[in-house]
N, C-alpha and C positions, 0 to 999 in steps of 0.2 A: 346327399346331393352336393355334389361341388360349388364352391361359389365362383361366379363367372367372372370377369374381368369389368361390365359394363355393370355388376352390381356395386362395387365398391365405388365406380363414379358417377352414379346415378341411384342410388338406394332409392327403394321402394315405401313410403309412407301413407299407414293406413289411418282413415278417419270413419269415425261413425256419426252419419245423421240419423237424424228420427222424422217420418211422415208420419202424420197426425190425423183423425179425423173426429168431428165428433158424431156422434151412433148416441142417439137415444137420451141425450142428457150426460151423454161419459165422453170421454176425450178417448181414443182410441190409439196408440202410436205404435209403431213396428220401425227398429234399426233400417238402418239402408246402410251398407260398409261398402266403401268405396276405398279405390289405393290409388296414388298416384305418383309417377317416376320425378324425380329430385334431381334436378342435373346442378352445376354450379352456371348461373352467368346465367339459365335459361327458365322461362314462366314451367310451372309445372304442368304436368299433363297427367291429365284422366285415363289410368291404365287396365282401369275394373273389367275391363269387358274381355282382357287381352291375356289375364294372371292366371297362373295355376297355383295349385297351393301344396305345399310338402306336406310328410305324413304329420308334420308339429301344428298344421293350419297355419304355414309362413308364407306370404305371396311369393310368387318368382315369375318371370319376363322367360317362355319356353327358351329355347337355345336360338331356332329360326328367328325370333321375333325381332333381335335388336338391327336389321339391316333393311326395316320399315317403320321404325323410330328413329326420330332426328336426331343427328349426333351430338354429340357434351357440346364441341363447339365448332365453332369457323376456324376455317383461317383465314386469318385477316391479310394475310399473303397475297392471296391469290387476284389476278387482274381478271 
């Protein structure tokens, strides 16, 4: 798969949690993997619901998708 242009400026960064419960005197837990897109300058954003995965299990942002994510940045130009 090719790498896109909006991945090199916005890589994708995966984390794993754990929800917990306790069951019977045991602590019970299960992964929650969650990815979120990395811009420079900008708060990250929760991309989990949006990702596809290659055949290696590497997230990726479809092709459609980056023109209903906010862009790397402004410009500070503009009146």
């Amino acid at each position: 798969m090719p790498r896109r242009e909006h991945d090199d400026a916005c890589p994708l960064a995966e984390l794993a949690q754990f929800h917990c419960q306790l069951l019977h005197n045991r602590i019970l837990c299960q992964p929650v993997e969650r990815v979120f897109r990395m811009c420079p300058r900008r708060p990250a954003v929760e991309v989990t619901h949006l990702v596809e995965y290659d055949a290696q299990m590497r997230p990726y942002l479809p092709d459609a998708l980056p023109e209903y994510t906010p862009p790397v940045a402004h410009d500070s130009q503009q009146e």
